[in-house]
C-alpha positions as CSV (number, residue, x, y, z in Angstrom):
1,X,0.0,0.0,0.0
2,X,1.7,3.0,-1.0
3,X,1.5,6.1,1.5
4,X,0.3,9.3,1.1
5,X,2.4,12.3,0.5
6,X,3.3,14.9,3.1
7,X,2.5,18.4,2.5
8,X,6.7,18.8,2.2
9,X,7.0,16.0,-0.1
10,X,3.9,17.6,-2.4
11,X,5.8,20.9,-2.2
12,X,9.6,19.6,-3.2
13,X,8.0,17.8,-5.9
14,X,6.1,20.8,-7.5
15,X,2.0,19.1,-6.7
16,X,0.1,21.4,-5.3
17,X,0.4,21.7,-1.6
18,X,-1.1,23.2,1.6
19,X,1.4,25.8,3.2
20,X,-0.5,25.8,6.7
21,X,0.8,22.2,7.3
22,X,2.0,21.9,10.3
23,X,5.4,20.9,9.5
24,X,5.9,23.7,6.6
25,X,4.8,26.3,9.0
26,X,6.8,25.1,11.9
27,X,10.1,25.5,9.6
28,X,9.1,29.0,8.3
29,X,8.4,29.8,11.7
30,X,11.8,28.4,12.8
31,X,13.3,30.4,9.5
32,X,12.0,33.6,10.4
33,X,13.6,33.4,13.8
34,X,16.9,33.0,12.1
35,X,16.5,35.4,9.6
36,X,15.6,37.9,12.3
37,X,18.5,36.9,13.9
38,X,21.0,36.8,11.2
39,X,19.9,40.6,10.0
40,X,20.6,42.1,13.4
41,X,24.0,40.3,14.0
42,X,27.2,42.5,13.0
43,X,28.8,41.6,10.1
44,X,31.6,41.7,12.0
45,X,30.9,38.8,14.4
46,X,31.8,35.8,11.7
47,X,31.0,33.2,14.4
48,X,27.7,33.9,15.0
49,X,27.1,34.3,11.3
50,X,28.4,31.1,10.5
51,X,26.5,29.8,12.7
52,X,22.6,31.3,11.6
53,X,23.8,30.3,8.5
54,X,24.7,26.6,9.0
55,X,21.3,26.5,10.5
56,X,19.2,28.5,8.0
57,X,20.2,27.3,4.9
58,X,20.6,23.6,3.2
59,X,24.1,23.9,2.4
60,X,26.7,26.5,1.5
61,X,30.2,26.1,0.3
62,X,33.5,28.4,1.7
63,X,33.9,32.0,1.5
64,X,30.2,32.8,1.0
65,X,29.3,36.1,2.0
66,X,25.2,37.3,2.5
67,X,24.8,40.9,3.5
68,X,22.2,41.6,5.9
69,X,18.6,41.8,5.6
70,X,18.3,38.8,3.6
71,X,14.8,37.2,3.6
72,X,13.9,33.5,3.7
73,X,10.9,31.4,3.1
74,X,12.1,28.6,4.8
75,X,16.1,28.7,4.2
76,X,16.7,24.7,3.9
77,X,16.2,25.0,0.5
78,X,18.6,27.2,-0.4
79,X,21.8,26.1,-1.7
80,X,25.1,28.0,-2.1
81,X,28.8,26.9,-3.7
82,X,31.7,28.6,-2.7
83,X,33.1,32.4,-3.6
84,X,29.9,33.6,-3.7
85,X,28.2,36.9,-2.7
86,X,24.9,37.9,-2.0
87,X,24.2,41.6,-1.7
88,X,21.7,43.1,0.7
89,X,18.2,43.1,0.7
90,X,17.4,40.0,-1.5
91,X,14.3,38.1,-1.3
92,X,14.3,33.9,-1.6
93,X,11.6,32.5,-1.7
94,X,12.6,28.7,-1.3
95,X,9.7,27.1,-1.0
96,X,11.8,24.7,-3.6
97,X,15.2,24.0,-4.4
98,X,17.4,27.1,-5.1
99,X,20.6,25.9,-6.3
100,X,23.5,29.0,-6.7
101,X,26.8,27.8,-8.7
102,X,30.4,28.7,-7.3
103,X,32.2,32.4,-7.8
104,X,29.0,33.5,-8.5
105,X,27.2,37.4,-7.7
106,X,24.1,38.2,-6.5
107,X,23.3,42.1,-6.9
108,X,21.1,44.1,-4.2
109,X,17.3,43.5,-3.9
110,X,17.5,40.1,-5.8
111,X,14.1,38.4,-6.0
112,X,14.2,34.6,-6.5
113,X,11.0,32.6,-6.4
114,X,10.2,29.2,-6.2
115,X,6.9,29.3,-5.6
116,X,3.4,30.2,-7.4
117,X,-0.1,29.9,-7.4
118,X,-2.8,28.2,-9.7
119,X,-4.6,30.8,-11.4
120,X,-8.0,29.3,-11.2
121,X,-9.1,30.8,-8.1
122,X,-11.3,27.1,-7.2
123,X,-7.5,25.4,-7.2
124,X,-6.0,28.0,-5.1
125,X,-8.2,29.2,-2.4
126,X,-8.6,26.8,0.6
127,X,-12.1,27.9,2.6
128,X,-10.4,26.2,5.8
129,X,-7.0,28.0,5.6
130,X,-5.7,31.5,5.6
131,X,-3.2,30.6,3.2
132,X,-3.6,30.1,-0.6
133,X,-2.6,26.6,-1.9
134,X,0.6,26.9,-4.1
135,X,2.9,25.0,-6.1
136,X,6.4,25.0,-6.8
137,X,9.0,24.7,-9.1
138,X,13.4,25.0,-8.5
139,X,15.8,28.0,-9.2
140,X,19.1,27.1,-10.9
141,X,21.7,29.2,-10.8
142,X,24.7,28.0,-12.4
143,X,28.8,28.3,-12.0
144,X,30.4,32.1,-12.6
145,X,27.1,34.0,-13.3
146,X,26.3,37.9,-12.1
147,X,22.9,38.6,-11.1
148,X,22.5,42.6,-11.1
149,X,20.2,43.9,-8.8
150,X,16.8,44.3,-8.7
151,X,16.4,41.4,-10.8
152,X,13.1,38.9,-10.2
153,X,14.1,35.2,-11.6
154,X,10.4,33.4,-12.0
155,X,10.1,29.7,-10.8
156,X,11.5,26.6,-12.8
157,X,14.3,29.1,-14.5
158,X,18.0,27.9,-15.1
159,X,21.0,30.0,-15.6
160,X,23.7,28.8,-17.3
161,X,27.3,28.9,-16.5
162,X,29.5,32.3,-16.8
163,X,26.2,34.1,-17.8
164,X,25.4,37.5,-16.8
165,X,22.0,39.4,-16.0
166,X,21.4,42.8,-16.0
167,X,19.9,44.9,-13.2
168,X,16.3,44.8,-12.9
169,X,15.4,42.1,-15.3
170,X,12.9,40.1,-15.0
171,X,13.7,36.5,-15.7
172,X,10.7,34.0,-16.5
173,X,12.7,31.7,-18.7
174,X,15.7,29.6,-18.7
175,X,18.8,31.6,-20.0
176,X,22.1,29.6,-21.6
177,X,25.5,29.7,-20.2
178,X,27.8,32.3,-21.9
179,X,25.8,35.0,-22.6
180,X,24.6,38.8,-21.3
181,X,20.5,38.9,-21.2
182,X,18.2,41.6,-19.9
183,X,14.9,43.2,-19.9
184,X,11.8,42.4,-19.2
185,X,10.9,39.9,-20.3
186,X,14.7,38.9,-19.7
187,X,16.4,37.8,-23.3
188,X,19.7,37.1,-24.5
189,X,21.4,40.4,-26.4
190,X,24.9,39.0,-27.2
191,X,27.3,36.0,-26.4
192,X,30.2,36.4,-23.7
Protein backbone atom coordinates (compact mmCIF):
# COMPACT_ATOMS: atom_id res chain seq x y z
CA UNK A 1 0.00 0.00 0.00
CA UNK A 2 1.67 2.98 -1.00
CA UNK A 3 1.45 6.08 1.51
CA UNK A 4 0.32 9.32 1.08
CA UNK A 5 2.42 12.34 0.53
CA UNK A 6 3.27 14.88 3.11
CA UNK A 7 2.55 18.43 2.54
CA UNK A 8 6.70 18.77 2.21
CA UNK A 9 7.05 15.98 -0.13
CA UNK A 10 3.94 17.59 -2.39
CA UNK A 11 5.76 20.85 -2.20
CA UNK A 12 9.59 19.60 -3.24
CA UNK A 13 7.99 17.78 -5.90
CA UNK A 14 6.09 20.83 -7.50
CA UNK A 15 1.98 19.12 -6.72
CA UNK A 16 0.09 21.43 -5.26
CA UNK A 17 0.39 21.73 -1.55
CA UNK A 18 -1.11 23.22 1.63
CA UNK A 19 1.36 25.79 3.19
CA UNK A 20 -0.54 25.76 6.68
CA UNK A 21 0.82 22.22 7.32
CA UNK A 22 2.04 21.88 10.31
CA UNK A 23 5.37 20.94 9.52
CA UNK A 24 5.87 23.69 6.64
CA UNK A 25 4.83 26.27 9.00
CA UNK A 26 6.84 25.12 11.94
CA UNK A 27 10.06 25.47 9.57
CA UNK A 28 9.09 28.95 8.25
CA UNK A 29 8.43 29.85 11.71
CA UNK A 30 11.82 28.45 12.81
CA UNK A 31 13.26 30.43 9.51
CA UNK A 32 11.97 33.56 10.35
CA UNK A 33 13.60 33.42 13.75
CA UNK A 34 16.91 33.01 12.07
CA UNK A 35 16.53 35.36 9.59
CA UNK A 36 15.61 37.87 12.29
CA UNK A 37 18.52 36.91 13.93
CA UNK A 38 20.98 36.81 11.19
CA UNK A 39 19.91 40.60 9.96
CA UNK A 40 20.59 42.10 13.45
CA UNK A 41 24.02 40.29 13.99
CA UNK A 42 27.16 42.50 12.97
CA UNK A 43 28.83 41.62 10.11
CA UNK A 44 31.58 41.65 12.03
CA UNK A 45 30.89 38.79 14.40
CA UNK A 46 31.82 35.83 11.70
CA UNK A 47 31.02 33.17 14.44
CA UNK A 48 27.70 33.89 14.97
CA UNK A 49 27.15 34.26 11.30
CA UNK A 50 28.39 31.15 10.53
CA UNK A 51 26.50 29.76 12.74
CA UNK A 52 22.63 31.33 11.57
CA UNK A 53 23.80 30.34 8.53
CA UNK A 54 24.73 26.62 9.05
CA UNK A 55 21.29 26.49 10.48
CA UNK A 56 19.16 28.50 8.02
CA UNK A 57 20.17 27.32 4.94
CA UNK A 58 20.63 23.63 3.19
CA UNK A 59 24.13 23.87 2.41
CA UNK A 60 26.73 26.47 1.55
CA UNK A 61 30.19 26.08 0.27
CA UNK A 62 33.48 28.37 1.72
CA UNK A 63 33.91 31.98 1.45
CA UNK A 64 30.15 32.77 1.04
CA UNK A 65 29.27 36.10 1.99
CA UNK A 66 25.19 37.30 2.51
CA UNK A 67 24.81 40.89 3.53
CA UNK A 68 22.18 41.61 5.92
CA UNK A 69 18.63 41.84 5.60
CA UNK A 70 18.33 38.80 3.61
CA UNK A 71 14.75 37.21 3.61
CA UNK A 72 13.87 33.51 3.71
CA UNK A 73 10.88 31.43 3.11
CA UNK A 74 12.12 28.60 4.75
CA UNK A 75 16.12 28.69 4.21
CA UNK A 76 16.70 24.68 3.94
CA UNK A 77 16.15 25.02 0.49
CA UNK A 78 18.62 27.17 -0.39
CA UNK A 79 21.83 26.12 -1.67
CA UNK A 80 25.08 28.01 -2.14
CA UNK A 81 28.77 26.92 -3.69
CA UNK A 82 31.72 28.59 -2.69
CA UNK A 83 33.06 32.39 -3.59
CA UNK A 84 29.91 33.64 -3.71
CA UNK A 85 28.21 36.89 -2.73
CA UNK A 86 24.89 37.94 -1.99
CA UNK A 87 24.22 41.59 -1.71
CA UNK A 88 21.68 43.09 0.70
CA UNK A 89 18.19 43.13 0.75
CA UNK A 90 17.42 39.97 -1.50
CA UNK A 91 14.28 38.09 -1.34
CA UNK A 92 14.29 33.86 -1.60
CA UNK A 93 11.61 32.48 -1.70
CA UNK A 94 12.60 28.74 -1.33
CA UNK A 95 9.71 27.07 -0.95
CA UNK A 96 11.79 24.69 -3.60
CA UNK A 97 15.16 24.05 -4.45
CA UNK A 98 17.43 27.07 -5.14
CA UNK A 99 20.64 25.91 -6.27
CA UNK A 100 23.48 28.97 -6.68
CA UNK A 101 26.83 27.78 -8.70
CA UNK A 102 30.35 28.70 -7.34
CA UNK A 103 32.20 32.39 -7.85
CA UNK A 104 29.05 33.55 -8.46
CA UNK A 105 27.23 37.41 -7.67
CA UNK A 106 24.07 38.18 -6.51
CA UNK A 107 23.30 42.15 -6.92
CA UNK A 108 21.15 44.14 -4.20
CA UNK A 109 17.34 43.54 -3.92
CA UNK A 110 17.52 40.06 -5.80
CA UNK A 111 14.09 38.41 -6.00
CA UNK A 112 14.17 34.62 -6.49
CA UNK A 113 11.02 32.64 -6.41
CA UNK A 114 10.25 29.16 -6.19
CA UNK A 115 6.85 29.30 -5.60
CA UNK A 116 3.39 30.21 -7.45
CA UNK A 117 -0.14 29.88 -7.43
CA UNK A 118 -2.82 28.21 -9.66
CA UNK A 119 -4.59 30.80 -11.36
CA UNK A 120 -7.99 29.33 -11.17
CA UNK A 121 -9.09 30.75 -8.06
CA UNK A 122 -11.26 27.12 -7.20
CA UNK A 123 -7.45 25.42 -7.20
CA UNK A 124 -6.00 27.95 -5.10
CA UNK A 125 -8.24 29.23 -2.37
CA UNK A 126 -8.55 26.77 0.61
CA UNK A 127 -12.13 27.94 2.65
CA UNK A 128 -10.39 26.16 5.79
CA UNK A 129 -6.99 28.04 5.62
CA UNK A 130 -5.68 31.47 5.57
CA UNK A 131 -3.20 30.64 3.23
CA UNK A 132 -3.55 30.10 -0.61
CA UNK A 133 -2.56 26.55 -1.94
CA UNK A 134 0.59 26.94 -4.11
CA UNK A 135 2.87 25.00 -6.07
CA UNK A 136 6.35 25.02 -6.76
CA UNK A 137 8.96 24.70 -9.13
CA UNK A 138 13.40 25.05 -8.54
CA UNK A 139 15.78 28.03 -9.20
CA UNK A 140 19.09 27.05 -10.87
CA UNK A 141 21.73 29.16 -10.78
CA UNK A 142 24.67 27.97 -12.42
CA UNK A 143 28.78 28.26 -12.03
CA UNK A 144 30.41 32.14 -12.63
CA UNK A 145 27.11 33.97 -13.34
CA UNK A 146 26.27 37.88 -12.08
CA UNK A 147 22.85 38.59 -11.14
CA UNK A 148 22.47 42.56 -11.12
CA UNK A 149 20.17 43.92 -8.85
CA UNK A 150 16.76 44.34 -8.74
CA UNK A 151 16.38 41.39 -10.80
CA UNK A 152 13.08 38.90 -10.18
CA UNK A 153 14.08 35.20 -11.58
CA UNK A 154 10.45 33.37 -11.96
CA UNK A 155 10.15 29.70 -10.76
CA UNK A 156 11.53 26.64 -12.81
CA UNK A 157 14.29 29.11 -14.53
CA UNK A 158 17.96 27.90 -15.10
CA UNK A 159 20.96 30.02 -15.63
CA UNK A 160 23.70 28.76 -17.34
CA UNK A 161 27.26 28.94 -16.54
CA UNK A 162 29.47 32.32 -16.84
CA UNK A 163 26.24 34.06 -17.76
CA UNK A 164 25.35 37.54 -16.76
CA UNK A 165 22.00 39.44 -15.95
CA UNK A 166 21.37 42.82 -15.96
CA UNK A 167 19.93 44.89 -13.20
CA UNK A 168 16.34 44.84 -12.94
CA UNK A 169 15.38 42.11 -15.28
CA UNK A 170 12.95 40.11 -15.00
CA UNK A 171 13.68 36.52 -15.68
CA UNK A 172 10.68 34.03 -16.54
CA UNK A 173 12.67 31.66 -18.75
CA UNK A 174 15.72 29.62 -18.69
CA UNK A 175 18.76 31.55 -20.00
CA UNK A 176 22.05 29.59 -21.55
CA UNK A 177 25.51 29.67 -20.17
CA UNK A 178 27.77 32.27 -21.90
CA UNK A 179 25.77 34.98 -22.64
CA UNK A 180 24.56 38.80 -21.26
CA UNK A 181 20.47 38.85 -21.21
CA UNK A 182 18.23 41.59 -19.93
CA UNK A 183 14.93 43.21 -19.93
CA UNK A 184 11.82 42.40 -19.17
CA UNK A 185 10.89 39.90 -20.30
CA UNK A 186 14.71 38.93 -19.68
CA UNK A 187 16.38 37.79 -23.27
CA UNK A 188 19.70 37.10 -24.49
CA UNK A 189 21.45 40.45 -26.35
CA UNK A 190 24.90 39.03 -27.15
CA UNK A 191 27.29 35.98 -26.39
CA UNK A 192 30.25 36.42 -23.67
Amino acid sequence: MMQEKTEKEKMLAGEIYDCADKELFARWQRAKQLQLQYNNTFSTDQDQISSLLDELLGSRGEHVWISAPFFVDYGENIHIGSNVEINMNCVFLDCNRITIGDFSGIGPGVHIYTVFHPVKPSERLSPDSTFWRSQTSPVEIGKNVWIGGGTIILPGVTIGDNTTIGAGSVVTRSIPPNVLAFGNPCRVIRNV
